[in-house]
C-alpha positions in Angstrom: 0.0 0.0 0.0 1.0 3.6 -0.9 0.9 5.1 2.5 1.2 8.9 1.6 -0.8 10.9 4.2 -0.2 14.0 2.1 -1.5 13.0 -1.1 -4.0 10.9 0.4 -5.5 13.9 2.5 -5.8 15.8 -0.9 -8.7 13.3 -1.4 -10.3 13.3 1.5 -12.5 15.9 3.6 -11.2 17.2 7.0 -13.4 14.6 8.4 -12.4 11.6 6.3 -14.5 11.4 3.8 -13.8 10.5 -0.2 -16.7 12.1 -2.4 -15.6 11.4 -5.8 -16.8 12.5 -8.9 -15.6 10.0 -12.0 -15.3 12.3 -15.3 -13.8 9.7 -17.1 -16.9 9.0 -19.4 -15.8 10.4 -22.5 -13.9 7.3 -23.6 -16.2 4.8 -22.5 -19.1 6.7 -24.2 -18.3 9.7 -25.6 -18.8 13.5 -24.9 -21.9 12.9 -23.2 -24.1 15.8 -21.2 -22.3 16.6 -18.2 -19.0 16.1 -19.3 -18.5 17.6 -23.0 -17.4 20.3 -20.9 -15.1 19.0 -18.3 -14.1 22.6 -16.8 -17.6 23.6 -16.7 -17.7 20.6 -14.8 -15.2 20.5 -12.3 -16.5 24.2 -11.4 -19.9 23.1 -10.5 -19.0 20.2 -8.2 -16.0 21.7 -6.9 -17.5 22.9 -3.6 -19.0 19.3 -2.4 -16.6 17.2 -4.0 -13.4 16.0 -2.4 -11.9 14.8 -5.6 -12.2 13.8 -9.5 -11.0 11.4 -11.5 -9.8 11.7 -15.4 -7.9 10.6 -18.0 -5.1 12.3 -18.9 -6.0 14.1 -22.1 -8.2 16.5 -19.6 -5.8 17.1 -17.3 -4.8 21.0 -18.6 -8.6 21.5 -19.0 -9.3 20.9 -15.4 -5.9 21.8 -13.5 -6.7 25.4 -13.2 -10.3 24.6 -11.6 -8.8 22.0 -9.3 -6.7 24.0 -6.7 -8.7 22.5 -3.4 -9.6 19.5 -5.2 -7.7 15.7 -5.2 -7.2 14.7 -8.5 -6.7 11.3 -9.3 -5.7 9.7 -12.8 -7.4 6.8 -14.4 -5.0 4.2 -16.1 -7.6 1.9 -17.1 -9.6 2.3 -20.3 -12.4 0.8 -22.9 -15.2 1.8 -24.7 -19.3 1.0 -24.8 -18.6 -0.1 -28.6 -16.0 -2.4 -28.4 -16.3 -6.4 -28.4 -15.7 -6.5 -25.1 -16.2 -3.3 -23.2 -15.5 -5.2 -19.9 -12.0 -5.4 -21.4 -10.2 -2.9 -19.3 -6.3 -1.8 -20.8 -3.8 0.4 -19.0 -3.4 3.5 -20.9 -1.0 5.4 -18.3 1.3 5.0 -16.0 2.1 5.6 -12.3 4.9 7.7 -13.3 2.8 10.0 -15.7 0.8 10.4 -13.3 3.3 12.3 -11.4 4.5 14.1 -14.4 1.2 15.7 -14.8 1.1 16.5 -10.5 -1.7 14.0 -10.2 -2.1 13.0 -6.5 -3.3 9.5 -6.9 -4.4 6.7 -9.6 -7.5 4.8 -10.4 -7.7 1.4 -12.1 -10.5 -1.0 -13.2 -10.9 -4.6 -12.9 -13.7 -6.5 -13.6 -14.1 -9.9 -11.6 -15.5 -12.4 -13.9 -15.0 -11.0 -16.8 -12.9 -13.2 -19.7 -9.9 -11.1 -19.4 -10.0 -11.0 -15.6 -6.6 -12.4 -15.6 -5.0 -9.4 -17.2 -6.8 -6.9 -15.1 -5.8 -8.7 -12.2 -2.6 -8.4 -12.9 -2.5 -4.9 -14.1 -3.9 -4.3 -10.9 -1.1 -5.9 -9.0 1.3 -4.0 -10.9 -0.2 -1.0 -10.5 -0.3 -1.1 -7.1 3.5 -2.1 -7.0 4.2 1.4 -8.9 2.0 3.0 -6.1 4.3 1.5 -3.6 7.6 2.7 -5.4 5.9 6.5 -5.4 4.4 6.6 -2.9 0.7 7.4 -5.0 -2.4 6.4 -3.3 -4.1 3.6 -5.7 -7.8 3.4 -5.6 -9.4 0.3 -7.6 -12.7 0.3 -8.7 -13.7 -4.1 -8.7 -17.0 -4.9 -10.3 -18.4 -8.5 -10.7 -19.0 -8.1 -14.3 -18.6 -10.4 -16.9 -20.6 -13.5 -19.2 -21.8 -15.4 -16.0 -22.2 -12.9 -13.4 -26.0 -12.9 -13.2 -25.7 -10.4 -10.4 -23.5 -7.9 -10.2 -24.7 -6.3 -6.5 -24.2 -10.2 -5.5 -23.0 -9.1 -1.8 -20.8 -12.6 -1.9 -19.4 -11.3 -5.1 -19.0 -7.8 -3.9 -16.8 -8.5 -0.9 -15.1 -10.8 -3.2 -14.4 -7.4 -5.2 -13.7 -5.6 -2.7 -10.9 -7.8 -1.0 -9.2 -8.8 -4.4 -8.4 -5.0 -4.8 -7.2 -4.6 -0.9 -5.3 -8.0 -1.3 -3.6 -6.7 -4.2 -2.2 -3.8 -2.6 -5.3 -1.3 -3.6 -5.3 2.0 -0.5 -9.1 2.4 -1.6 -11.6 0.2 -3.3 -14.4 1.1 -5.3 -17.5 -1.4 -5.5 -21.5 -1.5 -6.2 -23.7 -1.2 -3.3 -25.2 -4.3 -2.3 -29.0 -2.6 -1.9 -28.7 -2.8 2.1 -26.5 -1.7 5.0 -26.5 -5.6 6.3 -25.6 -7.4 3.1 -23.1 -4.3 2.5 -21.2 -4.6 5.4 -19.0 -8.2 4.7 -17.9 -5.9 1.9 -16.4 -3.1 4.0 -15.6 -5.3 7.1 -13.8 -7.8 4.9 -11.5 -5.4 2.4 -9.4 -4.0 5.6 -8.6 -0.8 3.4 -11.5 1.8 3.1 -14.4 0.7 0.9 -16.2 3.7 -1.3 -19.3 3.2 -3.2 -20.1 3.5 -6.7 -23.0 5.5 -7.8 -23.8 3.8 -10.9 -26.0 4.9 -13.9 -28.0 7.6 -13.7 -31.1 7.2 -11.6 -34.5 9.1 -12.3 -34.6 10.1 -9.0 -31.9 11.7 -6.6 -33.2 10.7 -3.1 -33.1 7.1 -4.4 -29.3 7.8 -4.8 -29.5 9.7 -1.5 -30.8 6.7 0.5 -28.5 3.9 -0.7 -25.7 6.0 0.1 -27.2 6.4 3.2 -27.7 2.7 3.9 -23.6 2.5 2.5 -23.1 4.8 5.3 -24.7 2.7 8.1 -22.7 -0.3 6.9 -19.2 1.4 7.3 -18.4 2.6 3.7 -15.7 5.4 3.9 -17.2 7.9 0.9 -18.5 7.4 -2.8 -17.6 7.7 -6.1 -20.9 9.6 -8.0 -20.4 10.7 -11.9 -23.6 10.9 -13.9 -26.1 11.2 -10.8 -24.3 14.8 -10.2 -23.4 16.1 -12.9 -26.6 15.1 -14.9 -28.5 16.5 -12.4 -29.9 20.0 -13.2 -27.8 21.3 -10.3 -24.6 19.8 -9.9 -23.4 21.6 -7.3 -26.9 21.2 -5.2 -26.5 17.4 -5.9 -23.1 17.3 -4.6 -23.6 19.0 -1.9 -26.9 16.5 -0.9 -24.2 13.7 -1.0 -21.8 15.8 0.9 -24.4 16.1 3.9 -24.1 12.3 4.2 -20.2 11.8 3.7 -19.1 14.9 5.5 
């Protein structure tokens, strides 16, 4: 693990909390609404969020709008059009990362996927980098792939969630599990914190509101909420709804 408590407070609130905003969408699907303009972006969140996460084509877009905010660099890619979009490929380094005055990386690796063993061990060698540096790695494990039936399996999920810690991950990133009891193997079991993802845009906010809350009550340490903020017809009041519950 990457244990830099300077870099690793630039992602967190003052009271511990991770509220990250993905805004790595456009290669997966494009310059979709809410982040065809990445600055405009990054400016409406900026007061509730804790940190954002791009590739690093956008880094001189949002840099100058990120002064209080973490910023963390994701090395994995694919897109919604290919084959096999649960094929994620590294497409930076560690060391660019650094280059660019990132504070910390993201990966992707889907469990159950066909090419989990690659991802797995992108993951691993990721997280060695990290450990070199001294660059907090936070890995976002889904259970995706041709026979996952379920990906918000809770069995499945702390599976996830302990394959990123085990490999070396300082944060993981998984689905919520739908309630605080079948959530909480996932957090208890990762020893490293545990953030949730938001997942695809939902027609309503409170629903979002009250699965993070239930996340809450089962331990998790913050989120990771893209498309439900900055979708919403008011970013910044979204982000700050999700702020009152990770403060």
């Amino acid at each position: 693990m990457a244990d830099n408590p300077v870099r690793m407070a630039r992602l967190r609130s003052p009271a511990g909390s991770i509220r990250m905003v993905p805004m790595d969408h456009g290669v997966s699907m494009g310059p979709v609404a809410g982040v065809a303009d990445p600055a405009a972006t990054l400016r409406a969140v900026a007061a509730g969020a804790t940190c954002v996460t791009v590739h690093k084509g956008l880094a001189r877009a949002v840099a100058p709008h990120a002064a209080d905010l973490g910023l963390l660099l994701h090395l994995s890619a694919s897109t919604d059009v290919a084959p096999d979009g649960d094929d994620k490929r590294l497409v930076a380094t560690v060391e660019e990362a650094l280059k660019l005055g990132f504070d910390g990386v993201s990966t992707h690796c889907n469990l159950g996927a066909t090419t989990e063993a690659r991802m797995v061990e992108s993951l691993g060698r990721v997280s060695t980098a990290c450990n070199e540096w001294g660059v907090p790695h936070v890995a976002m494990v889904y259970p995706r792939g041709p026979d996952v039936h379920d990906p918000f399996d809770p069995v499945l999920v702390a599976h996830a969630a302990r394959l990123g810690a085990e490999l070396g991950a300082d944060v993981v990133k998984v689905p919520y599990t739908g309630s605080p009891d079948s959530f909480r193997p996932a957090v208890e079991g990762a020893g490293v914190p545990v953030i949730v993802a938001g997942g695809p845009r939902r027609d309503s906010l409170d629903d979002l509101l009250e699965a993070l809350r239930g996340a809450r009550r089962a331990g998790a340490a913050g989120v990771s909420v893209g498309r439900n903020v900055f979708q919403h017809d008011d970013p910044a009041a979204a982000v700050a709804a999700v702020a009152e519950i990770f403060p």
